[in-house]
C-alpha positions as CSV (number, residue, x, y, z in Angstrom):
1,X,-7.6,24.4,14.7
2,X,-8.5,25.5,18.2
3,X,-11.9,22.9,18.1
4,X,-9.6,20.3,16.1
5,X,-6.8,19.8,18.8
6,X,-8.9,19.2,21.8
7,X,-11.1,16.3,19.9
8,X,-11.0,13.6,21.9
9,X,-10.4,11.6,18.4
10,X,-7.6,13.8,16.9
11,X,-4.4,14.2,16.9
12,X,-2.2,16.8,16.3
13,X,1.8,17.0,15.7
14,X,3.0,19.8,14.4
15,X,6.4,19.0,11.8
16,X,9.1,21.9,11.2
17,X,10.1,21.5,7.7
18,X,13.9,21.5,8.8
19,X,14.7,23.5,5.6
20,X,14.1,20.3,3.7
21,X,12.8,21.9,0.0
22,X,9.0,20.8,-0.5
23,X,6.6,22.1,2.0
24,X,7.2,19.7,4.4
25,X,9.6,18.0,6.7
26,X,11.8,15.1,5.9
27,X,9.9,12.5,7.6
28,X,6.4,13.2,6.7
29,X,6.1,9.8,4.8
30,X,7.0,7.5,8.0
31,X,4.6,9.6,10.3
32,X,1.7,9.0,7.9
33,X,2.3,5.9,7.9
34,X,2.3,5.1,11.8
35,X,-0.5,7.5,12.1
36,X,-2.2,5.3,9.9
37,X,-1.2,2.0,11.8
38,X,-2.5,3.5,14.6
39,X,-6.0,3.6,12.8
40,X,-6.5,7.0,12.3
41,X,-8.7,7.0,9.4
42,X,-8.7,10.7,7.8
43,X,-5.1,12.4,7.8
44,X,-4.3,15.8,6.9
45,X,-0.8,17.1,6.0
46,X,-0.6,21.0,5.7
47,X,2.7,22.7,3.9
48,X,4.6,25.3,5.0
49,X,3.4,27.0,2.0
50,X,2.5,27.3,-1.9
51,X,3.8,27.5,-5.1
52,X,5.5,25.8,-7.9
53,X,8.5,24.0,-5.7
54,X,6.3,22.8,-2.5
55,X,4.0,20.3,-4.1
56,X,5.9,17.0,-2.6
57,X,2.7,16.8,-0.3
58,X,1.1,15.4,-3.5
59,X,3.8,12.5,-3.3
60,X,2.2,11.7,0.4
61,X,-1.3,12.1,0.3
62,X,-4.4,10.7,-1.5
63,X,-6.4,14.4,-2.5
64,X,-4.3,17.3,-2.6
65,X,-6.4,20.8,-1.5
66,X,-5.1,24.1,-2.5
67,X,-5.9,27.0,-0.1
68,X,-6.2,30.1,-1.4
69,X,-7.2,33.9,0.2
70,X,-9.7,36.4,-1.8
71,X,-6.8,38.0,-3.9
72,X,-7.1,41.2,-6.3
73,X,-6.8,41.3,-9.8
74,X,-3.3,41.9,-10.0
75,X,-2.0,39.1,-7.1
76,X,-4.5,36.8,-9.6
77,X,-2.1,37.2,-12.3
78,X,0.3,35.4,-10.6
79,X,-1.4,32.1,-10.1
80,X,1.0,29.4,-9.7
81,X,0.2,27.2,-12.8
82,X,2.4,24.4,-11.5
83,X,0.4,23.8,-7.8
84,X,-2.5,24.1,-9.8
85,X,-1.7,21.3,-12.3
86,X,-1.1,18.9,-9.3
87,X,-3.9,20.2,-7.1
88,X,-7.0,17.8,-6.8
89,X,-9.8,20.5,-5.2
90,X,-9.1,24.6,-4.9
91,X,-10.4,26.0,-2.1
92,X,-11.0,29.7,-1.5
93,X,-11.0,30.8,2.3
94,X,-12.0,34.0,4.0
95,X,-15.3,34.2,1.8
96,X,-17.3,36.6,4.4
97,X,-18.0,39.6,5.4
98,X,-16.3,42.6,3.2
99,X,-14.3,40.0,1.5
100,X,-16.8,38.2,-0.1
101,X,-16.6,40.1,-3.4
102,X,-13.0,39.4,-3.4
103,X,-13.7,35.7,-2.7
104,X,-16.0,35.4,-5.3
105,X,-13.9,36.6,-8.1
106,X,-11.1,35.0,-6.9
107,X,-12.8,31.6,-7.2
108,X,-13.7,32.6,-11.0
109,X,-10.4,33.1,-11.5
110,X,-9.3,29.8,-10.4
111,X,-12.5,28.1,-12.1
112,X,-10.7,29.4,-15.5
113,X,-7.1,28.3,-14.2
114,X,-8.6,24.3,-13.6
115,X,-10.5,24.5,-16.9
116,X,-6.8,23.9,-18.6
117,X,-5.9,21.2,-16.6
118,X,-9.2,19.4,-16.4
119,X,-8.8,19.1,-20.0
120,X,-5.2,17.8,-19.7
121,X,-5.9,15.2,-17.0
122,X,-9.3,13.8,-17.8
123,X,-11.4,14.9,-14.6
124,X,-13.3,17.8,-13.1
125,X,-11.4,19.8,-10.4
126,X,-14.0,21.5,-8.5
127,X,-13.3,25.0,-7.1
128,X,-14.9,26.5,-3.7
129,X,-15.5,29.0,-1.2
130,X,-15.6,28.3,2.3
131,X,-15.9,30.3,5.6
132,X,-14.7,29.2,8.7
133,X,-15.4,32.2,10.8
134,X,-19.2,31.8,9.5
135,X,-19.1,28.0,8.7
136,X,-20.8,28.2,5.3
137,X,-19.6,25.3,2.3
138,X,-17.6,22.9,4.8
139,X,-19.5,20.3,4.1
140,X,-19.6,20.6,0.6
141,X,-15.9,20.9,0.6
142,X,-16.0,17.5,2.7
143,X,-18.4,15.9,0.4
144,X,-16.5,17.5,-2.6
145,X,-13.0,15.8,-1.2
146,X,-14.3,12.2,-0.6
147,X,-16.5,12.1,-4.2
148,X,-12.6,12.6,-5.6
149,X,-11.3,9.7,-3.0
150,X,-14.2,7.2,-3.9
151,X,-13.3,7.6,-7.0
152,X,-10.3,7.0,-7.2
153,X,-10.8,4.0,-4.6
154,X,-13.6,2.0,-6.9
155,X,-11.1,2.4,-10.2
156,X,-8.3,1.0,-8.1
157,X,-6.0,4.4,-7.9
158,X,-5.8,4.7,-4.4
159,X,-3.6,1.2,-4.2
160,X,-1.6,2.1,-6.9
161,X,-1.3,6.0,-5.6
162,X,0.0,4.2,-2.3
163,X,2.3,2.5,-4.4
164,X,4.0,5.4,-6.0
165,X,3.9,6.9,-2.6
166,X,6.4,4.4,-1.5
167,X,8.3,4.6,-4.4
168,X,8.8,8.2,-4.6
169,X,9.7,8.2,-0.9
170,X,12.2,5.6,-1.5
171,X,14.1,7.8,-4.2
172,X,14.1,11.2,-2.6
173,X,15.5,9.4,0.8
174,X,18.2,8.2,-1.3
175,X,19.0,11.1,-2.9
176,X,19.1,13.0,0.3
177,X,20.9,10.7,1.9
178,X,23.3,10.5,-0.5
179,X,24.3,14.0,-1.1
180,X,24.9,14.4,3.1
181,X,27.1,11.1,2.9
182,X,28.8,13.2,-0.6
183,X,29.0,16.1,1.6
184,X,30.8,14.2,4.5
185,X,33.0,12.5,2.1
186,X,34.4,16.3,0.3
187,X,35.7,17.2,3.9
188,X,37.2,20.8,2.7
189,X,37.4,20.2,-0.6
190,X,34.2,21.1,-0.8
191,X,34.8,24.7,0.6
192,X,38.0,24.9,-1.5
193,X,36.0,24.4,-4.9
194,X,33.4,26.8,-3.4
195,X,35.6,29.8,-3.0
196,X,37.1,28.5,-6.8
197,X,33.5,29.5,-8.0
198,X,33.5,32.9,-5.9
199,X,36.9,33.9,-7.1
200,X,35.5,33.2,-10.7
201,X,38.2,30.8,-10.7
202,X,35.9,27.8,-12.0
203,X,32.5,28.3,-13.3
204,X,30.4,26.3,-11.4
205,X,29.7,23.7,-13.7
206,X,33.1,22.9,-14.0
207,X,34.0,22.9,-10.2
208,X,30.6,20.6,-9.3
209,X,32.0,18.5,-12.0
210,X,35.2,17.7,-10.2
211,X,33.9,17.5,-7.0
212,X,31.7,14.6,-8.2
213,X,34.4,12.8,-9.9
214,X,36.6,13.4,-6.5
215,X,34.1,12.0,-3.9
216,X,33.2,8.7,-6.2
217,X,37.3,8.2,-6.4
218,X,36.9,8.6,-2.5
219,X,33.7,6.8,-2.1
220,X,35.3,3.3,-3.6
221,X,38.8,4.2,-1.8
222,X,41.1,5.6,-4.6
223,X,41.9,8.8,-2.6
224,X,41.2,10.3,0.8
225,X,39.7,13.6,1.3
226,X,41.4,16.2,2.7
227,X,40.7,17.4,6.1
């Protein structure tokens, strides 16, 4: 990263997720796309992290990596089969030195974890391990990650990739931006129903049930919320 940011052709802007649910922030999708319209031609978007629930990267990008560490038999049993489903390329770091062992089997393991979903989706998913302290497989990673973007360029995915992009970003603004405006529009009935569930006074079905019902009645004006 050191070597990355002082490129004189990259840039790098670092994104706090906010506490927005995905492994990344809220407004990755509109800076990718001026990043892009300012002609840069390879982007990369890193997550705050893996597992089952932060795969919305895959909603924003073209080829989705998964990093991995060298990992013992028993943190191997917990593979995430969800990130691994929607991961294009798995990539196991740290393979030097006294690690290499550990780096080796870990990248067996995950060779065995892609062979399921190869055969669901209908392509390979190749699985390697790089060093960055000693340099060794970055350029087949590299070559690895634009054999899966060309193609998916010459069958015509990428378009229709960019396509569901903009789709996907379209819905989960809206959803977002309508529970704050449904938030705003409770006032303190919202905290009211809350303490309802605490109190075991409403399950919390039932209360979330109301409370919808009471913010569309005063989202088209029939009541006013109580302040």
């Amino acid at each position: 990263m050191s070597k990355l940011a002082t490129h004189a052709n990259s840039y790098v802007r670092p994104s706090p997720s906010g506490g927005h649910l995905g492994g990344v922030t809220a407004r990755a999708w509109e800076v990718l796309e001026l990043l892009e319209a300012a002609s840069f031609d390879v982007i990369f978007v890193e997550t705050v992290g893996v597992g089952q629930s932060e795969i919305q990267c895959k909603d924003l990008t073209d080829v989705m990596l998964l990093l991995v560490p060298p990992a013992s038999g028993d943190e191997l049993q917990g593979i995430k089969k969800g990130i691994v489903e929607v991961a294009d390329l798995v990539v196991v770091t740290k393979n030097d030195g006294s690690r290499k062992l550990l780096a080796q089997q870990t990248k067996a393991a995950y060779q065995s974890a892609v062979m399921y979903t190869e055969k669901e989706q209908g392509y390979a998913k190749p699985v390697i391990a790089i060093s960055a302290e000693e340099n060794t497989n970055i350029d087949q990673l590299w070559e690895e990650t634009m054999n899966v973007w060309n193609s998916r360029h010459d069958k015509g995915h990428i378009a229709q990739l960019r396509k569901n992009q903009s789709a996907k970003h379209f819905f989960n603004y809206y959803e977002m931006e309508l529970l704050r405006k449904a938030k705003l529009l409770a006032g303190n009935e919202l905290q009211r129903y809350f303490e309802k569930v605490l109190a075991h006074e409403l399950i919390p079905r039932e209360a979330g049930d109301i409370m919808v019902e009471r913010t569309l009645r005063t989202s088209v004006g029939e009541e006013k919320p109580k302040n």
